[in-house]
N, CA, C and O of each residue as an XYZ file, in Angstrom:
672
protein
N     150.700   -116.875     53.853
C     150.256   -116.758     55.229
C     149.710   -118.083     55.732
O     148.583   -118.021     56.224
N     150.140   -118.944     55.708
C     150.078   -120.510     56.020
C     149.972   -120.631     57.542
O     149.696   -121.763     57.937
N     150.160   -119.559     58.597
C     150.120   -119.874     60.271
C     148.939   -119.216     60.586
O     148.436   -119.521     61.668
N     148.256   -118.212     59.760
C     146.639   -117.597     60.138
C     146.280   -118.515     60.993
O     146.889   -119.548     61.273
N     145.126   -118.074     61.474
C     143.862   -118.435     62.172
C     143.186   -119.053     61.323
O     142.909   -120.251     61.263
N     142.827   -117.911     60.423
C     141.700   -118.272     59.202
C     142.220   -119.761     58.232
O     141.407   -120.575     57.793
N     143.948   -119.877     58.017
C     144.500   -120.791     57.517
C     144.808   -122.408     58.367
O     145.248   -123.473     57.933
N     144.326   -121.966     59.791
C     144.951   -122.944     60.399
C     143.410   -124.184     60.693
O     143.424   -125.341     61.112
N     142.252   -123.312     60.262
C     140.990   -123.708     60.911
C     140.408   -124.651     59.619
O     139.657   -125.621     59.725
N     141.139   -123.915     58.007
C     140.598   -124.264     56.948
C     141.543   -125.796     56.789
O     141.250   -126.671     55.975
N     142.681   -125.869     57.729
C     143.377   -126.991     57.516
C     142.960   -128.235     58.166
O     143.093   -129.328     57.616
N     142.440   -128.072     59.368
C     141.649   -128.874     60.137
C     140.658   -129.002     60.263
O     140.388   -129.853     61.110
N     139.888   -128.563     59.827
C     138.363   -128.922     59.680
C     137.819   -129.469     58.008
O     136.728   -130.006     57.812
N     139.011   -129.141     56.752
C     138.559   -129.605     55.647
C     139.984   -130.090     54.638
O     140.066   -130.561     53.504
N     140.745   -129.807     55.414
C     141.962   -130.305     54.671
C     142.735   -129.486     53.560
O     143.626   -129.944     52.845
N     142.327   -128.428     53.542
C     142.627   -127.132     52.417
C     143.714   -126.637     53.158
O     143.856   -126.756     54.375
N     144.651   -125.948     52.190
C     145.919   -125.266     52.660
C     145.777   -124.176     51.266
O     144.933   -124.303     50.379
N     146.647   -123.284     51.328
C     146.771   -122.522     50.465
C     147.326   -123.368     48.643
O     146.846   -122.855     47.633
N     147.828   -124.001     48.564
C     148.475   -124.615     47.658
C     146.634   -125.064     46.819
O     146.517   -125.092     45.593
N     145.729   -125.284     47.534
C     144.530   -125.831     46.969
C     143.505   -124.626     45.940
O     142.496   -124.845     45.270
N     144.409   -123.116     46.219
C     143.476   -122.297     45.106
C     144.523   -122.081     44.237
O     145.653   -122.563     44.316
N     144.006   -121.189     43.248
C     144.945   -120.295     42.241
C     145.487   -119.270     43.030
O     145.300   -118.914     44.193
N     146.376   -118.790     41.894
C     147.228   -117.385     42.444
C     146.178   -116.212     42.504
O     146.136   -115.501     43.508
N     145.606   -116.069     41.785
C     144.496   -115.042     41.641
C     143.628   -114.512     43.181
O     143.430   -113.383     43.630
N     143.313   -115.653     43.611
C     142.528   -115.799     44.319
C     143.284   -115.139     45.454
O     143.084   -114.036     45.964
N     144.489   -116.349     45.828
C     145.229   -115.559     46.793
C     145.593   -114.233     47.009
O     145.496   -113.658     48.093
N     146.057   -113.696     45.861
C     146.422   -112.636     45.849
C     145.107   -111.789     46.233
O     145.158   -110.935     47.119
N     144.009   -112.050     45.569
C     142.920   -110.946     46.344
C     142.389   -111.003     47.469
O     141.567   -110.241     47.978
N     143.137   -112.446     48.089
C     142.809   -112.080     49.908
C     143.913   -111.363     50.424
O     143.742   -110.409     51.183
N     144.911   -111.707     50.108
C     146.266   -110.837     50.734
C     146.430   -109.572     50.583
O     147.220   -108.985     51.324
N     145.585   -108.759     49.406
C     145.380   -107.747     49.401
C     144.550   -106.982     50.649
O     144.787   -105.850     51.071
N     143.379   -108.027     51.184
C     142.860   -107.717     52.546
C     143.799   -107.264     53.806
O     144.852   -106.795     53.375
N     143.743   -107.263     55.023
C     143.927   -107.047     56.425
C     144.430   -108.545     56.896
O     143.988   -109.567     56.371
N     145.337   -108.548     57.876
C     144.896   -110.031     58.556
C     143.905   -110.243     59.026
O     143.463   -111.355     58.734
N     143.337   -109.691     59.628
C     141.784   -109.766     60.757
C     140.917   -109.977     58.987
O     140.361   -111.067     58.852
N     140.873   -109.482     58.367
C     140.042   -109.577     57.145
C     140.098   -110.657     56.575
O     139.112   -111.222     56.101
N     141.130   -111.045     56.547
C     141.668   -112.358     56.104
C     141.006   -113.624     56.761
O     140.255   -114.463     56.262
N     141.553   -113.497     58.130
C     140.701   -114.273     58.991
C     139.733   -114.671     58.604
O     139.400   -115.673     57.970
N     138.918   -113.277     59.281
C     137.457   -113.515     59.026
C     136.599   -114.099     57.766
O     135.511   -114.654     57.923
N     137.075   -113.950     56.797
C     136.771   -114.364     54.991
C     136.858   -116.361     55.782
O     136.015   -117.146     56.216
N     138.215   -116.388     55.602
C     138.563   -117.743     55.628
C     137.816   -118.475     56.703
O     137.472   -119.645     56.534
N     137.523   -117.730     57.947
C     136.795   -118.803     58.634
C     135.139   -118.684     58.667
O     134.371   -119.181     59.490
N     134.913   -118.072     57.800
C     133.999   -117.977     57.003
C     133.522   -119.056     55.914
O     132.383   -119.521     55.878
N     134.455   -119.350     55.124
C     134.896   -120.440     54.245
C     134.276   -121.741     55.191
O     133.313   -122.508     55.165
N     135.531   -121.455     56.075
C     135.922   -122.633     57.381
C     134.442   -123.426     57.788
O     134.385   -124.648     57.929
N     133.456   -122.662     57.924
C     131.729   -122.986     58.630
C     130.788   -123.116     57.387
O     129.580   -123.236     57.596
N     131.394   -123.097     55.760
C     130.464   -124.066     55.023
C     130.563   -125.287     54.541
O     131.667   -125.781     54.311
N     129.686   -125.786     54.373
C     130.078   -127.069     53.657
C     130.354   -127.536     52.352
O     129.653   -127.792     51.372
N     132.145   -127.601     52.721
C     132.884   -127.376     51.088
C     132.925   -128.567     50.002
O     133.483   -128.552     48.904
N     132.250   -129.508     50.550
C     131.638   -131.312     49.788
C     131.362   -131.171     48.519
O     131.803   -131.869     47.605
N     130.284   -129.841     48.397
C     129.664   -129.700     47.328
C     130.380   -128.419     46.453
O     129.841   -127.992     45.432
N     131.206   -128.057     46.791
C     132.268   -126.809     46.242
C     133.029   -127.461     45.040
O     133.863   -128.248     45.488
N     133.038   -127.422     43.901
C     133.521   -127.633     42.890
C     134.869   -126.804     42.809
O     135.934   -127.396     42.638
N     134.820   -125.667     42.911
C     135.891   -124.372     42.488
C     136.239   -123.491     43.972
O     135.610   -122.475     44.268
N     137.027   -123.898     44.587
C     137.511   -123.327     45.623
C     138.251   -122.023     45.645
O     138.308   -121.329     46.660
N     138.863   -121.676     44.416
C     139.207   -120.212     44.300
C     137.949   -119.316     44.095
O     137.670   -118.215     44.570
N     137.150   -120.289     43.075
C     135.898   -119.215     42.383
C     135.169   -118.813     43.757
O     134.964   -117.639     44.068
N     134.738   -120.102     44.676
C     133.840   -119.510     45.920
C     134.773   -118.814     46.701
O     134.144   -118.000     47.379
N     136.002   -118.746     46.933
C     136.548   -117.754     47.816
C     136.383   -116.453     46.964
O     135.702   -115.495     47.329
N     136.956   -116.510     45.996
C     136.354   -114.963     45.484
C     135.179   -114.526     45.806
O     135.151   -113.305     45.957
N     134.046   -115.151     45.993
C     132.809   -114.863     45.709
C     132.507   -114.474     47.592
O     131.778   -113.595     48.052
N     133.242   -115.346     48.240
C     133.242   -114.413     49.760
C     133.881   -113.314     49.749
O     133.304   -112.309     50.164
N     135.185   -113.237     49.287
C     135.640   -111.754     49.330
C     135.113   -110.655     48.653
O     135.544   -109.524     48.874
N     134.081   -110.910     47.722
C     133.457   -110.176     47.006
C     132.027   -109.719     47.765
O     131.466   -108.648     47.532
N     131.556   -110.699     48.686
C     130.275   -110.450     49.707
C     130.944   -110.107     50.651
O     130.783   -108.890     50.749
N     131.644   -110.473     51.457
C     132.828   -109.436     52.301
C     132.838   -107.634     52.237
O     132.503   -106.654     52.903
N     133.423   -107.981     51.046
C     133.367   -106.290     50.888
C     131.918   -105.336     50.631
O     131.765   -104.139     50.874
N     131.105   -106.147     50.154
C     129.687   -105.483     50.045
C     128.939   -105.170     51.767
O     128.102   -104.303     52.017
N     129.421   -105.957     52.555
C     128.144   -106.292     53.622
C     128.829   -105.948     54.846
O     130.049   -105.995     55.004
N     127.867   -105.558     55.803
C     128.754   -105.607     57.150
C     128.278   -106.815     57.580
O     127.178   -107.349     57.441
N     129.698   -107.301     58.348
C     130.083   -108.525     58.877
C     130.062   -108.716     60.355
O     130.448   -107.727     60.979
N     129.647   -109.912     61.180
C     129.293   -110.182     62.740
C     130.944   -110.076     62.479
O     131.576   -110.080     61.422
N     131.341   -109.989     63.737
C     132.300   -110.096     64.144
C     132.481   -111.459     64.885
O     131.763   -111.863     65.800
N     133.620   -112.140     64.310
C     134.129   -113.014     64.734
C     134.925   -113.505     66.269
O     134.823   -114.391     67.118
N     135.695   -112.382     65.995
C     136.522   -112.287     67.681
C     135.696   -111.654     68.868
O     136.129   -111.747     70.016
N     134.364   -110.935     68.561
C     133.253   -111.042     69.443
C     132.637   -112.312     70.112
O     132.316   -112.575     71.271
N     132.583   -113.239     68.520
C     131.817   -114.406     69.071
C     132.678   -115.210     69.672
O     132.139   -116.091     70.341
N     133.941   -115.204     69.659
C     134.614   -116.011     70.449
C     134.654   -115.315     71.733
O     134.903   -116.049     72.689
N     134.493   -114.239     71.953
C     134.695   -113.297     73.112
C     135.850   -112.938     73.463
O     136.341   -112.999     74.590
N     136.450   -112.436     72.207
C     138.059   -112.064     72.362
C     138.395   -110.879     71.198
O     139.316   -110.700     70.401
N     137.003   -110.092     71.578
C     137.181   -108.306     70.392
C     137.651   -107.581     71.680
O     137.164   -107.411     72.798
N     138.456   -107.333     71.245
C     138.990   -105.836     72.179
C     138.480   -104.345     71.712
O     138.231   -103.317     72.342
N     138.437   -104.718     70.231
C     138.049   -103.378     70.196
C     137.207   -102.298     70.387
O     137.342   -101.075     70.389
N     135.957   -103.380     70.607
C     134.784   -102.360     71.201
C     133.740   -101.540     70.438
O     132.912   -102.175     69.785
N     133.697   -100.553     70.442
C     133.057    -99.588     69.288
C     133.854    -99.124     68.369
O     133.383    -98.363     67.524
N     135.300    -99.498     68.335
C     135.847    -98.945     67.210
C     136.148   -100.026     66.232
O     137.033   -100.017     65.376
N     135.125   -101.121     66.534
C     135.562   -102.444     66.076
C     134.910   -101.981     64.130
O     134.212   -101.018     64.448
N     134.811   -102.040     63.163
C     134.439   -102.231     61.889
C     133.301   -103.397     61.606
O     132.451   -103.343     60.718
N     133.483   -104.486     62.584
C     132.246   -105.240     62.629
C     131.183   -105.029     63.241
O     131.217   -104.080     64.024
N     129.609   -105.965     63.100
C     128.955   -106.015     63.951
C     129.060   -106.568     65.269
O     129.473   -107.717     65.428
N     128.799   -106.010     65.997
C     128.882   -106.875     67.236
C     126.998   -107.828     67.816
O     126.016   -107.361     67.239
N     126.813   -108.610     68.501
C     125.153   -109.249     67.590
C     124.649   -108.590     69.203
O     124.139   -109.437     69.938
N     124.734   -107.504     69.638
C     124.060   -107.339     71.149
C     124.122   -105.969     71.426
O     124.953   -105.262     70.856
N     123.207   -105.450     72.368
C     123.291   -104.476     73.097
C     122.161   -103.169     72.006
O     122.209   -101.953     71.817
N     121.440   -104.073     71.632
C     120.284   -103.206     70.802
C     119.106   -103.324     71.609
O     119.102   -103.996     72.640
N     117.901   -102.572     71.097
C     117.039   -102.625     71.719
C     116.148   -104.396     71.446
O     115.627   -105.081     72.325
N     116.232   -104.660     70.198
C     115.739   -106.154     69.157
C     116.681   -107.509     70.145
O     116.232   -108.655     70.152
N     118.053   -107.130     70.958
C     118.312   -108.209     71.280
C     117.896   -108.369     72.613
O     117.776   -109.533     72.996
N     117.535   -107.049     73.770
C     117.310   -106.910     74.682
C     115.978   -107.448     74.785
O     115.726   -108.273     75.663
N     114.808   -106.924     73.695
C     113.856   -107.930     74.119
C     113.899   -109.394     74.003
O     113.295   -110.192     74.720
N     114.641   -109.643     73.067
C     114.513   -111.186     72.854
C     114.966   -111.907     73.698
O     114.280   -112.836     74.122
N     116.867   -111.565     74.404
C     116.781   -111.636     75.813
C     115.306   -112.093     77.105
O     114.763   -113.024     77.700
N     115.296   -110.889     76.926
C     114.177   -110.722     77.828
C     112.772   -111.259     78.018
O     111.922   -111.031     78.879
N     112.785   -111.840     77.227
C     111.481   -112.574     76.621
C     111.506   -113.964     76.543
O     110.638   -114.598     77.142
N     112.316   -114.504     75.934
C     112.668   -115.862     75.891
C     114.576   -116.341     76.157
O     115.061   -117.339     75.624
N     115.295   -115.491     76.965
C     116.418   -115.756     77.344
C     117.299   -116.338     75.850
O     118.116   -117.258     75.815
N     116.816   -115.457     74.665
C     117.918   -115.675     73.657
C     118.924   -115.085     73.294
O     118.758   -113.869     73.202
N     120.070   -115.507     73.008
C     121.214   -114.309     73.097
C     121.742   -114.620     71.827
O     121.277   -115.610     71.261
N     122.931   -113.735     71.077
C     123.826   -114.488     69.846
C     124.074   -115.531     69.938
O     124.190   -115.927     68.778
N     124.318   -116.624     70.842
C     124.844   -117.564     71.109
C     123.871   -118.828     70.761
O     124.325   -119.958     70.584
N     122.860   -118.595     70.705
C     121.457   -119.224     70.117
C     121.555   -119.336     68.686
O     120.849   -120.165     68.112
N     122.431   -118.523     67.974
C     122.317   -118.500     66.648
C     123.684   -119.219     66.194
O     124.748   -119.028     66.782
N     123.551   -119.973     65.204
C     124.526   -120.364     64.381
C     125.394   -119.164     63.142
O     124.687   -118.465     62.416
N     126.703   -119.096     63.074
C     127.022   -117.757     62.231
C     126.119   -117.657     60.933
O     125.161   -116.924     60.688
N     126.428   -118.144     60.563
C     125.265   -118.131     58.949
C     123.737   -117.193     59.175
O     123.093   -116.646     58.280
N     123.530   -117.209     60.148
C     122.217   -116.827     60.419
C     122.725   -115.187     60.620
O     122.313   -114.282     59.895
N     123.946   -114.942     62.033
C     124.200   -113.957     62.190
C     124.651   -112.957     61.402
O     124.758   -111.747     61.601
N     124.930   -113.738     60.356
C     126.097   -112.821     59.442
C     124.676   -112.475     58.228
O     124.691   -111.388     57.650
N     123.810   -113.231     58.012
C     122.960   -112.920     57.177
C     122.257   -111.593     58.165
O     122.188   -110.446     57.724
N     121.786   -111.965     59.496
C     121.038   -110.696     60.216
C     122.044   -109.384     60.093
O     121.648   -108.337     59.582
N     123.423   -109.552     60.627
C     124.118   -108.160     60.284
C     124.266   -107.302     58.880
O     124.743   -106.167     58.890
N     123.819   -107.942     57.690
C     124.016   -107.580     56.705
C     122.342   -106.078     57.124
O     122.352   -104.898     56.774
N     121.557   -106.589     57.675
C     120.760   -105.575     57.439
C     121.016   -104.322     58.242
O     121.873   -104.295     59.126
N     120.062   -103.006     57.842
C     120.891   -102.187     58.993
C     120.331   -101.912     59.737
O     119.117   -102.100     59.805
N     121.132   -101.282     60.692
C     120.750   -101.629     62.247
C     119.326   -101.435     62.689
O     118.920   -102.106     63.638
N     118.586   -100.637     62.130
C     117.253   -100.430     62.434
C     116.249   -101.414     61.663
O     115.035   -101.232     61.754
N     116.823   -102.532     60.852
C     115.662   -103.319     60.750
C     116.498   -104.353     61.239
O     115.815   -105.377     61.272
N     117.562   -104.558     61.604
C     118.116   -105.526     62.281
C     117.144   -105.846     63.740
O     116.843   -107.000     64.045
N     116.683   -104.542     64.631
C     116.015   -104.833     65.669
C     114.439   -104.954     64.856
O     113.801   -105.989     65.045
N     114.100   -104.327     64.339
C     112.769   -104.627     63.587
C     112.491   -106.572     63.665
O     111.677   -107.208     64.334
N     113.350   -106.958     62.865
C     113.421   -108.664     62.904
C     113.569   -109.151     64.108
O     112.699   -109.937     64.481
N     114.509   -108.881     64.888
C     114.623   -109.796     66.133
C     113.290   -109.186     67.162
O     112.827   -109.925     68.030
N     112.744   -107.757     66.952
C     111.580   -107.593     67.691
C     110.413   -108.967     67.352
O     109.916   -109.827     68.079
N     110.275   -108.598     65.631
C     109.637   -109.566     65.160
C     109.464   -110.859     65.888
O     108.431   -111.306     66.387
N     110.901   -111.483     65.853
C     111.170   -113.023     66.480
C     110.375   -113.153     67.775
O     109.482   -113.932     68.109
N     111.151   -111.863     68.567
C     110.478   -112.256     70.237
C     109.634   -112.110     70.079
O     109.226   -113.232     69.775
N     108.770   -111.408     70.022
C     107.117   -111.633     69.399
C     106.624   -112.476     68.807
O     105.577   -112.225     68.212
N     107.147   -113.680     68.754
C     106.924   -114.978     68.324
C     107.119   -115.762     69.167
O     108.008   -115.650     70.011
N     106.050   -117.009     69.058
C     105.942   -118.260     70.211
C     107.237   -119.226     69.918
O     107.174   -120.089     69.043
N     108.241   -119.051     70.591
C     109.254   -119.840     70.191
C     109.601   -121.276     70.763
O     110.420   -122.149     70.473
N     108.543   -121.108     71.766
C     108.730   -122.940     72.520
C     109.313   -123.839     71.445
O     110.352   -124.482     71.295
N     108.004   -123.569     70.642
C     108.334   -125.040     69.282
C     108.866   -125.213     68.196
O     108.647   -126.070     67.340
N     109.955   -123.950     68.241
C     111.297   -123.667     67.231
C     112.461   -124.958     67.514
O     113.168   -125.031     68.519
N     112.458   -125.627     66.726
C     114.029   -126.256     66.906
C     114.901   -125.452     66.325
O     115.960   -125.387     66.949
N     114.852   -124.805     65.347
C     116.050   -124.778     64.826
C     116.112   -122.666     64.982
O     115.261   -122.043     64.348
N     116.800   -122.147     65.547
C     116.216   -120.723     65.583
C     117.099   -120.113     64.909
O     116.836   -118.918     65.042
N     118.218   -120.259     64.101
C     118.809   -120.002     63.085
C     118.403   -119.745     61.823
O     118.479   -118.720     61.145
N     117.778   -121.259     61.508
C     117.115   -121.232     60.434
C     115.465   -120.433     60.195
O     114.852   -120.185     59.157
N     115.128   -120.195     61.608
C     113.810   -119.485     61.492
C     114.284   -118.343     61.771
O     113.792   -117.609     60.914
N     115.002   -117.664     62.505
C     115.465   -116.056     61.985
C     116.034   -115.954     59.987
O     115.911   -114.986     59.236
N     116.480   -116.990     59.754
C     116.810   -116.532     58.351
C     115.706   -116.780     57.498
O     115.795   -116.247     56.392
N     114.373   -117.658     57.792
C     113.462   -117.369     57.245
C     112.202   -116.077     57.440
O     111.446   -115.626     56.579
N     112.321   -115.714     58.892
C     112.327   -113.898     58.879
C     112.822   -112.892     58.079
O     112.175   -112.160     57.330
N     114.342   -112.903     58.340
C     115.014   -112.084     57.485
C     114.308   -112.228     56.013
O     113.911   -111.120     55.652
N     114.080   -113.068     55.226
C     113.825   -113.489     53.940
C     112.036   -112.738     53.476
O     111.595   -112.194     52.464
N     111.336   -113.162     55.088
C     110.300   -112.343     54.713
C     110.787   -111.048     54.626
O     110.836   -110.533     53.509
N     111.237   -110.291     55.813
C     111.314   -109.241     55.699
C     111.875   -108.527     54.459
O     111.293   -107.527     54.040
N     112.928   -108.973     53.882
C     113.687   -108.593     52.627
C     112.435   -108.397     51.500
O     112.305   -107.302     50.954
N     111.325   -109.761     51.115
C     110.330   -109.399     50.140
C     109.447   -108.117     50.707
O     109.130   -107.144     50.023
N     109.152   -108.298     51.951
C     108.206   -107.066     52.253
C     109.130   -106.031     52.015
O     108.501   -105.404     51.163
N     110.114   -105.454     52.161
C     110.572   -104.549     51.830
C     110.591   -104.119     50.393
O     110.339   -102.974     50.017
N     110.981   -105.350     49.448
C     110.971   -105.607     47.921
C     109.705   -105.006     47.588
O     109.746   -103.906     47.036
N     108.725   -105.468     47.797
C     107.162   -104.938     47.276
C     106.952   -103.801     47.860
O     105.995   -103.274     47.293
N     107.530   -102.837     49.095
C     107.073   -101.838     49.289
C     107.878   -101.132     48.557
O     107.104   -100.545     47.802
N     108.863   -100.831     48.310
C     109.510   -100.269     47.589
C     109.362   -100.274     45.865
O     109.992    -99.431     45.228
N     108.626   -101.121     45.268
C     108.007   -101.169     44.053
C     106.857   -100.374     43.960
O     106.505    -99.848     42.904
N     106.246   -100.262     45.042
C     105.011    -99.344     44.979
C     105.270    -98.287     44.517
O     106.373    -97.791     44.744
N     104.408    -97.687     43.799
C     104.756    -96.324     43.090
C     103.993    -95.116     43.976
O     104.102    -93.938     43.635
């Protein structure tokens, strides 16, 4: 599948083509969807592969977090999901957690870098707004980076959850 999206983005932005993993590998993306496919690869596409030693091993290791997690949707963020609510992804809006934040400090998905989003969709939907309530409830004037400080939210939130759930 050398004309993808997901294949065409990994060619121009890092110089990878399919010929650069094992068979293995391939074969367990092609076992995916195209849209699945996609999404994995341009996934790939937005890290920084400098320090990637094993390019089959880390693609496995996305298709393997792939299948565990729900995923932002991609063709949302470009603004080209048709599907709507029958979409399988997250879509990053129209909760009560984004409406305030909206509303509060005019932040939308678009404020966030994917890495951040795709880490927030992994949670579910009811502590997904829990966190972004969190956020807007935070003085954000003197945030530069609000990606990286929602994923250091998320991170609290994950231990507070960790220790409450140890409680006996």
């Amino acid at each position: 599948r050398g004309a993808s999206l997901g294949w065409e983005a990994l060619r121009e932005v890092w110089g990878i083509s399919p010929v650069d993993f094992d068979q293995a590998a391939l074969e367990t993306l092609a076992a995916r969807s195209a849209r699945q496919q996609d999404e994995i690869l341009l996934t790939m596409t937005a890290i920084d592969l400098t320090t990637v030693c094993n390019l089959s091993a880390y693609l496995s290791c996305l298709i393997k977090e792939y299948e565990q997690h729900s995923q932002v949707c991609i063709h949302f963020l470009a603004g080209v999901c048709e599907r709507g609510e029958r979409c399988g992804a997250v879509h990053p809006e129209g909760t009560p957690g984004w409406a305030l934040l909206r509303q509060r400090w005019g932040v939308s998905h678009r404020s966030f870098d994917y890495a951040a989003l795709s880490y927030l969709c992994k949670l579910p939907s009811e502590e997904r707004d829990l966190v972004l309530a969190t956020l807007a409830n935070m003085d954000l004037r003197s945030i530069q980076n609000l990606s990286a400080y929602l994923s250091r939210i998320i991170r609290k939130h994950d231990a507070y959850l960790a220790r409450r759930q140890a409680r006996p």
